[in-house]
py3Dmol code that shows the C-alpha trace and the ligand (Angstrom):
import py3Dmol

protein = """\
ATOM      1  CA  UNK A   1     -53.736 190.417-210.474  1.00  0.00           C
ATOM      2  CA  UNK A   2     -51.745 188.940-213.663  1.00  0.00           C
ATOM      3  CA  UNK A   3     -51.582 185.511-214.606  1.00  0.00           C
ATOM      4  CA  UNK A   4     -48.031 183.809-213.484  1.00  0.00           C
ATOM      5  CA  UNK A   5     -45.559 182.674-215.887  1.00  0.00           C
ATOM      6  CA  UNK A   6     -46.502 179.375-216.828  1.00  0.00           C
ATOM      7  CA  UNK A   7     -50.082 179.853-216.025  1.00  0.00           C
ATOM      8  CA  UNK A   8     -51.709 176.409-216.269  1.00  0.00           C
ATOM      9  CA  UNK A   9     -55.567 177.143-215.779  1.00  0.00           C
ATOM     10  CA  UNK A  10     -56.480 176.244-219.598  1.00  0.00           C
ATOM     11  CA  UNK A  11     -54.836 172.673-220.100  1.00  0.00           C
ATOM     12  CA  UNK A  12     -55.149 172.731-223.808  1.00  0.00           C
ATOM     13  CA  UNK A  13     -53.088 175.835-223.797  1.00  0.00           C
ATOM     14  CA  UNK A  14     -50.413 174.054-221.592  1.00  0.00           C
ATOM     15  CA  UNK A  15     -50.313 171.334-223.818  1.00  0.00           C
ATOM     16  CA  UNK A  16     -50.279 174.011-227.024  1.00  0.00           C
ATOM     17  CA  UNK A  17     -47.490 175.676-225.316  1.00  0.00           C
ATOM     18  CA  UNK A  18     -45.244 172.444-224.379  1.00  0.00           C
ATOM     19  CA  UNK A  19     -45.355 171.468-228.101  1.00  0.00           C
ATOM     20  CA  UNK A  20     -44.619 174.977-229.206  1.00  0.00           C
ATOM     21  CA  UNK A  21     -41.497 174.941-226.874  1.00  0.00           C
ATOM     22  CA  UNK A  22     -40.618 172.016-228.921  1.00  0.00           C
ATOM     23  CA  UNK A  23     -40.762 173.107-232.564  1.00  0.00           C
ATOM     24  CA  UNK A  24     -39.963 176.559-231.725  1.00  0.00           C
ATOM     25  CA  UNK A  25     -37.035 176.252-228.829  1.00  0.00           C
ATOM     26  CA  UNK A  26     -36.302 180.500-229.631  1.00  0.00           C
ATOM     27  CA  UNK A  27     -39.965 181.305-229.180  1.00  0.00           C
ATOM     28  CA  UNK A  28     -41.039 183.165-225.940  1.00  0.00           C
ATOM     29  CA  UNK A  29     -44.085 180.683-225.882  1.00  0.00           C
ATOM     30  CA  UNK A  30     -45.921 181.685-222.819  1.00  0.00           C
ATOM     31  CA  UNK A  31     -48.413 184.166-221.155  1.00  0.00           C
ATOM     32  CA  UNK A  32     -48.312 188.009-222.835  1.00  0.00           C
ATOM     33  CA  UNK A  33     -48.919 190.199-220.354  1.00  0.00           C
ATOM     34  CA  UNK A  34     -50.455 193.705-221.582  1.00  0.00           C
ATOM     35  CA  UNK A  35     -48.202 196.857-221.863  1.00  0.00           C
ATOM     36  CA  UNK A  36     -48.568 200.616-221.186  1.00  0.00           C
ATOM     37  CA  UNK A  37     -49.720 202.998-218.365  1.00  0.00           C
ATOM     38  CA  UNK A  38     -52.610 201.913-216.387  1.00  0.00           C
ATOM     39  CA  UNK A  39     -53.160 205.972-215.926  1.00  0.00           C
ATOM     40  CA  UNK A  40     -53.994 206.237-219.148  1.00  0.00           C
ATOM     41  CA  UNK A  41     -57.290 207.238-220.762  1.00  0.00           C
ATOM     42  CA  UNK A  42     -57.441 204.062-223.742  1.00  0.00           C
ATOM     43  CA  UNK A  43     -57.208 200.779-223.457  1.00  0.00           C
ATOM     44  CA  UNK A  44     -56.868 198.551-226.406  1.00  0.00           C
ATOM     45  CA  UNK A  45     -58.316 195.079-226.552  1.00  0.00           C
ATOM     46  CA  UNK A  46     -57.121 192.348-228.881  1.00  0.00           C
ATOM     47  CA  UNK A  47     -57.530 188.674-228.736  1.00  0.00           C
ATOM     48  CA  UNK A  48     -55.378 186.575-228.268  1.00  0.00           C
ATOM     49  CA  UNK A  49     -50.818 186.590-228.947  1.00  0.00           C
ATOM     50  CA  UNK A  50     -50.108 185.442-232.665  1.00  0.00           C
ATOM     51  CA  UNK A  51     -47.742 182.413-232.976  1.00  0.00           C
ATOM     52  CA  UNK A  52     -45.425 184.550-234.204  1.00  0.00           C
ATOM     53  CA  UNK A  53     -46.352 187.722-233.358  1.00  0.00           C
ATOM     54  CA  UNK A  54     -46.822 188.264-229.584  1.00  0.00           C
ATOM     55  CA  UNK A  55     -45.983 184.374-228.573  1.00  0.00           C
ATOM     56  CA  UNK A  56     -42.684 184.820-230.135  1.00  0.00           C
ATOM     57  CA  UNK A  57     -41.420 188.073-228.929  1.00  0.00           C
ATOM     58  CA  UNK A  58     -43.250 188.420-225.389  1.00  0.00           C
ATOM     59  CA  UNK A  59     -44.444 191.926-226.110  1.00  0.00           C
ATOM     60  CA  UNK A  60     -48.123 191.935-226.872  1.00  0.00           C
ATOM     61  CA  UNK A  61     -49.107 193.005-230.437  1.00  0.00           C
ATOM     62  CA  UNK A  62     -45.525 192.876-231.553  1.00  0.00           C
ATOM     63  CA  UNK A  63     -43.877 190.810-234.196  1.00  0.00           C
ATOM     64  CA  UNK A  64     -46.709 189.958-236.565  1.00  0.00           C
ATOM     65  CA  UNK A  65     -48.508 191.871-238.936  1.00  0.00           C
ATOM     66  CA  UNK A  66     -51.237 192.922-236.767  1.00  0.00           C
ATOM     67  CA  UNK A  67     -49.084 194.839-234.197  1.00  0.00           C
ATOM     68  CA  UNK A  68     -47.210 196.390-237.218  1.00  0.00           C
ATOM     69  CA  UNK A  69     -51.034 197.837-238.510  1.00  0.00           C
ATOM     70  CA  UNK A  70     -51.989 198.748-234.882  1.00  0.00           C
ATOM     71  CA  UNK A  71     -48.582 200.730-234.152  1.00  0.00           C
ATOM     72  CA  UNK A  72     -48.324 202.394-237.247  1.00  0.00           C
ATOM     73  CA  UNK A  73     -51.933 204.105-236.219  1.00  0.00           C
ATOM     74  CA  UNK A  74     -50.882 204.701-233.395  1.00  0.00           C
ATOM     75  CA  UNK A  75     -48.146 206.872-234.134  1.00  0.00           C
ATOM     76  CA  UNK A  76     -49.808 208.431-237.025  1.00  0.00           C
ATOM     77  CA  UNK A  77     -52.254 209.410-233.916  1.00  0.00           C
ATOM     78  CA  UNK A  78     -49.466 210.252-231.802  1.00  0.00           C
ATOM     79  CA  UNK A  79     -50.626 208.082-229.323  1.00  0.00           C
ATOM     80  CA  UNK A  80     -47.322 206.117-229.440  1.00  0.00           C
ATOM     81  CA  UNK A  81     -43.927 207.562-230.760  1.00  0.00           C
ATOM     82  CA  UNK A  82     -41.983 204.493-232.237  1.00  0.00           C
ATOM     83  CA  UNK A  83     -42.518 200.648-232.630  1.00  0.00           C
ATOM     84  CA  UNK A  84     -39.776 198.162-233.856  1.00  0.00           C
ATOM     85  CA  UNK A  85     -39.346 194.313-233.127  1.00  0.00           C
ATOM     86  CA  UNK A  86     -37.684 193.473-229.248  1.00  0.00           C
ATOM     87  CA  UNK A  87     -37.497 197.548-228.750  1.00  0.00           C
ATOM     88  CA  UNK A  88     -39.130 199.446-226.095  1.00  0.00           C
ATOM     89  CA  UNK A  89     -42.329 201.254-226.751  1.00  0.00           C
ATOM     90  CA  UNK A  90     -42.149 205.008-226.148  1.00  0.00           C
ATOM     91  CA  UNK A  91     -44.316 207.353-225.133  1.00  0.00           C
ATOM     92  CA  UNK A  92     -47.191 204.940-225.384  1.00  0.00           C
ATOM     93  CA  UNK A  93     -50.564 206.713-224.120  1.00  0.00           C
ATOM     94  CA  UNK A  94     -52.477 203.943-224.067  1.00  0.00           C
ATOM     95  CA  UNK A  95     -52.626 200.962-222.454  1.00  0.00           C
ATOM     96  CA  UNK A  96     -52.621 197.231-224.856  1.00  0.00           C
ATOM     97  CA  UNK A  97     -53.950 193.928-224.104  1.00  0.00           C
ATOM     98  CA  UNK A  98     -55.409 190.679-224.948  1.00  0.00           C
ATOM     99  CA  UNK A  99     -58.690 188.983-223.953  1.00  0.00           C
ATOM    100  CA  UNK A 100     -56.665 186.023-223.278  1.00  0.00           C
ATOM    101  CA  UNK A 101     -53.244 185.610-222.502  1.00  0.00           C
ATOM    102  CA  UNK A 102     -51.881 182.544-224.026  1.00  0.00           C
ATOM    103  CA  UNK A 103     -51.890 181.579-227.812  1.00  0.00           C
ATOM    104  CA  UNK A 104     -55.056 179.138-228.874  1.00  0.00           C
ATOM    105  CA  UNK A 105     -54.647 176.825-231.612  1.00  0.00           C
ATOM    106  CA  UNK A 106     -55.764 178.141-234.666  1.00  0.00           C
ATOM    107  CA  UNK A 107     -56.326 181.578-232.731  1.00  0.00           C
ATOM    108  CA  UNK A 108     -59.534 180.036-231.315  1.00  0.00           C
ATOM    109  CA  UNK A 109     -59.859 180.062-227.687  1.00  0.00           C
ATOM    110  CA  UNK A 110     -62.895 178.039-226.300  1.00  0.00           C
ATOM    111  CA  UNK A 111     -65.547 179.450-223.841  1.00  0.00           C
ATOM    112  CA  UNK A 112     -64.143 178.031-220.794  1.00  0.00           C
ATOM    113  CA  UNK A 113     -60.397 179.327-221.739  1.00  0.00           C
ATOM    114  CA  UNK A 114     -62.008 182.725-222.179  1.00  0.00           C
ATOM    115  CA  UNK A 115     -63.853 182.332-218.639  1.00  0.00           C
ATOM    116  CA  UNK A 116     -60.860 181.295-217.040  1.00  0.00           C
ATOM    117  CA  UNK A 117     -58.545 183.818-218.093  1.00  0.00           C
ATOM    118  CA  UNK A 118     -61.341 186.419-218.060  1.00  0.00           C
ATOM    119  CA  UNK A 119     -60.715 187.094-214.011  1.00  0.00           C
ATOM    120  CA  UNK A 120     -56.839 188.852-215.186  1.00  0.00           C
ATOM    121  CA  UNK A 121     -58.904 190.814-218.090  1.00  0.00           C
ATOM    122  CA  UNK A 122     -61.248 192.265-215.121  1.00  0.00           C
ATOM    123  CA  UNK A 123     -58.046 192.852-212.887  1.00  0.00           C
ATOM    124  CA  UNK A 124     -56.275 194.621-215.664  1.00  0.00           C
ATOM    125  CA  UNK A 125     -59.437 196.705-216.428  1.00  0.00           C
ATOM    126  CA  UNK A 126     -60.200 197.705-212.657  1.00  0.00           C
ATOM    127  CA  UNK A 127     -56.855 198.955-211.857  1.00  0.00           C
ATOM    128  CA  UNK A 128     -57.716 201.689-214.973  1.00  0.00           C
ATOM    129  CA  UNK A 129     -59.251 204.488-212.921  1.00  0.00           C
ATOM    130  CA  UNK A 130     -59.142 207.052-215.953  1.00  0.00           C
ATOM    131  CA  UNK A 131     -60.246 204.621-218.091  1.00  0.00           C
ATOM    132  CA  UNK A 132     -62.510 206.674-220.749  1.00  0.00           C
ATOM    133  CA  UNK A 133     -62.670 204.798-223.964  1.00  0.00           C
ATOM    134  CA  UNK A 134     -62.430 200.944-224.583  1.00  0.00           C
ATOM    135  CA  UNK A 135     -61.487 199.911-228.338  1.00  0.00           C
ATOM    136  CA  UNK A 136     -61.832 195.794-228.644  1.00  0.00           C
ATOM    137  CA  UNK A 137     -60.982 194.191-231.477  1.00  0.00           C
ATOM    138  CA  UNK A 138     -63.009 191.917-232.859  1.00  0.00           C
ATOM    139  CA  UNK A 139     -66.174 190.215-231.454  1.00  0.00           C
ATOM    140  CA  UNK A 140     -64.331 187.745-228.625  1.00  0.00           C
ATOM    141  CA  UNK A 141     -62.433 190.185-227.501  1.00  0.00           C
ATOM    142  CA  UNK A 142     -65.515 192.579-227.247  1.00  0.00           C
ATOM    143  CA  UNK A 143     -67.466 189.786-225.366  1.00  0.00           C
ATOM    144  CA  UNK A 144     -64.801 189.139-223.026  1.00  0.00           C
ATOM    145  CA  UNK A 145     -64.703 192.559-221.979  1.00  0.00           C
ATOM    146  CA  UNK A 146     -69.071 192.969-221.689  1.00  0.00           C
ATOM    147  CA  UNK A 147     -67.982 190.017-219.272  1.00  0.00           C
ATOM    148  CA  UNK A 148     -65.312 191.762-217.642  1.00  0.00           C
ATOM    149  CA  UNK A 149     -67.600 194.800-216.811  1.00  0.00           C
ATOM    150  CA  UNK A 150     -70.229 192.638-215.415  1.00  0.00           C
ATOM    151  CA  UNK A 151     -72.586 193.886-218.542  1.00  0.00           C
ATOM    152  CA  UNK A 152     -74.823 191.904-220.236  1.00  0.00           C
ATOM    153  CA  UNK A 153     -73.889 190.532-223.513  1.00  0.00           C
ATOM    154  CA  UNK A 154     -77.541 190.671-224.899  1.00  0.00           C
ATOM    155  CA  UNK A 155     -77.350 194.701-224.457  1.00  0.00           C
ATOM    156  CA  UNK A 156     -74.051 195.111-226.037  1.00  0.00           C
ATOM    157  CA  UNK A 157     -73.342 193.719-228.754  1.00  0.00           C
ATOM    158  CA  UNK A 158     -70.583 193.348-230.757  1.00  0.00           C
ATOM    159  CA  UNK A 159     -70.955 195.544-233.894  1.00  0.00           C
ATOM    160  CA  UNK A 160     -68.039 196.763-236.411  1.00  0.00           C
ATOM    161  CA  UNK A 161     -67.694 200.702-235.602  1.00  0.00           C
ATOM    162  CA  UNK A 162     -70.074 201.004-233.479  1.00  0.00           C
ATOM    163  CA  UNK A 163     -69.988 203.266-229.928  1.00  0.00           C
ATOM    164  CA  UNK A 164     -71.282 202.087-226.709  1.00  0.00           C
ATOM    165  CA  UNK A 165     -72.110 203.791-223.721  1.00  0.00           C
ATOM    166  CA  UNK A 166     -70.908 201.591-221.004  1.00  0.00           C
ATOM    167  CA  UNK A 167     -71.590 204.244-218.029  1.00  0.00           C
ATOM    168  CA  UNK A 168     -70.895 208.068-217.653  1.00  0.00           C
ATOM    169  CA  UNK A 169     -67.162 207.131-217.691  1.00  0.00           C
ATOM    170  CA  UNK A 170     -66.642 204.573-220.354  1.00  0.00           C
ATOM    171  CA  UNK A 171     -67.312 204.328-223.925  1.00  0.00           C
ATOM    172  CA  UNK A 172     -66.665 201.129-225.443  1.00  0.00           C
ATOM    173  CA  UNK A 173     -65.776 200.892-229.617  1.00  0.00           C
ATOM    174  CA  UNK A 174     -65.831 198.118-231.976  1.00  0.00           C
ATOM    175  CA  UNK A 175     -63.770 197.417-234.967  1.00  0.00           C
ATOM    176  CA  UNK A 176     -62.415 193.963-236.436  1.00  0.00           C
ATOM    177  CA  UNK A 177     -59.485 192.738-235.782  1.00  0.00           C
ATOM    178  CA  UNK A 178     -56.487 194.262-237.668  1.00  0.00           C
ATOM    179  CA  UNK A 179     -55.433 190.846-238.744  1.00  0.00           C
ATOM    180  CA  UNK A 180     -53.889 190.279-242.185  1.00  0.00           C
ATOM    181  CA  UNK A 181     -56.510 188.220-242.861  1.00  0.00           C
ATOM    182  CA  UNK A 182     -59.484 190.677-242.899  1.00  0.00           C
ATOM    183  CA  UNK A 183     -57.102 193.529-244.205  1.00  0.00           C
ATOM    184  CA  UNK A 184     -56.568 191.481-247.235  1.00  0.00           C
ATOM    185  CA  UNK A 185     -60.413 190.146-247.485  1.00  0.00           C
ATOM    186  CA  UNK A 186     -61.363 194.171-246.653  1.00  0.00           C
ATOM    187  CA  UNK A 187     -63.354 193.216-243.826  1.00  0.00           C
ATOM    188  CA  UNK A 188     -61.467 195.991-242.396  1.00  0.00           C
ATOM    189  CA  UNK A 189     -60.637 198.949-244.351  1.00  0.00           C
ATOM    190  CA  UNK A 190     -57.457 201.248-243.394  1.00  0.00           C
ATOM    191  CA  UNK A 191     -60.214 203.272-243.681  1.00  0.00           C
ATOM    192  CA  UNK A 192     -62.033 202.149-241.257  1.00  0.00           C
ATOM    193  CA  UNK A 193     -58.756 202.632-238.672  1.00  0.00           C
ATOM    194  CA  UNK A 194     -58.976 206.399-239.763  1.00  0.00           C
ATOM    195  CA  UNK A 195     -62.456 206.213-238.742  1.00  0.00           C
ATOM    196  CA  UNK A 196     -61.656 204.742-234.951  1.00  0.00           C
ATOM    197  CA  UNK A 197     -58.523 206.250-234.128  1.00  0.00           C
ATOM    198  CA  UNK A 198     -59.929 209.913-235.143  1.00  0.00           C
ATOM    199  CA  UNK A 199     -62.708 209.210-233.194  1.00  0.00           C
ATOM    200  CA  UNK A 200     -61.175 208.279-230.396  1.00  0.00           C
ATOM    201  CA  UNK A 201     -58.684 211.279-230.569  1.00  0.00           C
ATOM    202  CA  UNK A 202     -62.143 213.640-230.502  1.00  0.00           C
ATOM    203  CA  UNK A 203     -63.302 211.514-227.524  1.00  0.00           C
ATOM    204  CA  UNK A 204     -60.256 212.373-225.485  1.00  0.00           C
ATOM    205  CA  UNK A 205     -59.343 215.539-226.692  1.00  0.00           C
ATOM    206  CA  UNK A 206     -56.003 215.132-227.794  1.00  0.00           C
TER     207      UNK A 206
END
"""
ligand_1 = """\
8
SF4
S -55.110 181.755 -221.185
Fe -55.024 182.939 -219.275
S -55.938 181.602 -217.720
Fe -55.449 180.328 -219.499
S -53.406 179.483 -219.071
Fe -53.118 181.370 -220.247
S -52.867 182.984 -218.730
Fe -53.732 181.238 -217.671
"""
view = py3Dmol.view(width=600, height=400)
view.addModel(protein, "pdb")
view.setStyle({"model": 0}, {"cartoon": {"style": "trace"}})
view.addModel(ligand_1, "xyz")
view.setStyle({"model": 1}, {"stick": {}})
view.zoomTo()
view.show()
């Protein structure tokens, strides 16, 4: 189950969106759906599309600086092959997503928005039999997938590198949100991404 085009379950995304269609006509300005192979091992969680990263293009975690930090390590890790603006993605091995699906104002979504659009964030996750490993980015996202797993938030908690057993098949990592903003403030190091994406190569053997 995805959310439709034009998904109106979160009114003050609606409205967000019918303003954005306004001031930014060549925008895509709706729902991002995720991309990649639900066979795959990794799943990457992010928040929420960027004005004009993901909301603009259509392609989750593409256009904006974020999705330039997270494709460049994932090539380095050879976990994707190439990444450019409006191209296909090849040879991803992973599959990439967003807690929720429409952009919030000031990248903020509310509890209820998360709820809400938390049933296509379980959907997306389900149909992932060979799920293994589970990298969110950035407390909210981590949350909404505890919720998505039917876990309980007060056992796992969001913590920046840190590895949690979810069951015997899932392992569930933490890191901040490549955003500019906590690149620049060094919230999050590059070498931090070393850090994950090494790890999670080890995890999966390859
Ligand atoms: S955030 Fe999710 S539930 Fe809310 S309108 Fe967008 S797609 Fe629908």
């Amino acid at each position: 189950m995805e959310p439709k085009k034009n998904c109106n379950l979160c009114s003050r995304l609606v409205d967000l969106r019918k303003k954005n269609k306004i001031l930014f006509p060549n925008f895509y300005n709706n729902r991002v759906l995720g991309t990649g192979p639900f066979s795959c091992e990794l799943l990457i969680i992010g928040l929420a599309p960027g004005l004009r990263g993901a909301n603009r293009t259509g392609e989750v975690f593409n256009g904006d600086f974020s999705g330039n930090l997270l494709f460049k390590y994932l090539n380095k890790y050879n976990i994707s092959e190439s990444y450019s603006e409006f191209e296909e993605i090849s040879n991803l091995n992973c599959r990439i997503t967003n807690a929720v699906k429409c952009l919030p104002p000031n990248n903020r979504p509310n509890s209820l928005e998360i709820k809400k659009c938390n049933v296509f964030l379980s959907s997306e996750i389900n149909k992932m039999k060979n799920l293994k490993i589970i990298l969110t980015l950035g407390e909210i996202a981590h949350n909404s997938t505890i919720i998505a797993l039917n876990k309980n938030l007060t056992e796992f908690k969001f913590k920046h590198l840190k590895k949690h057993k979810i069951n015997d098949q899932i392992i569930l990592l933490n890191s901040y949100h490549c955003s500019k903003y906590n690149i620049n403030t060094k919230r999050l190091k590059l070498t931090d991404l070393d850090y994950i994406f090494k790890l999670i190569k080890t995890l999966l053997n390859f």
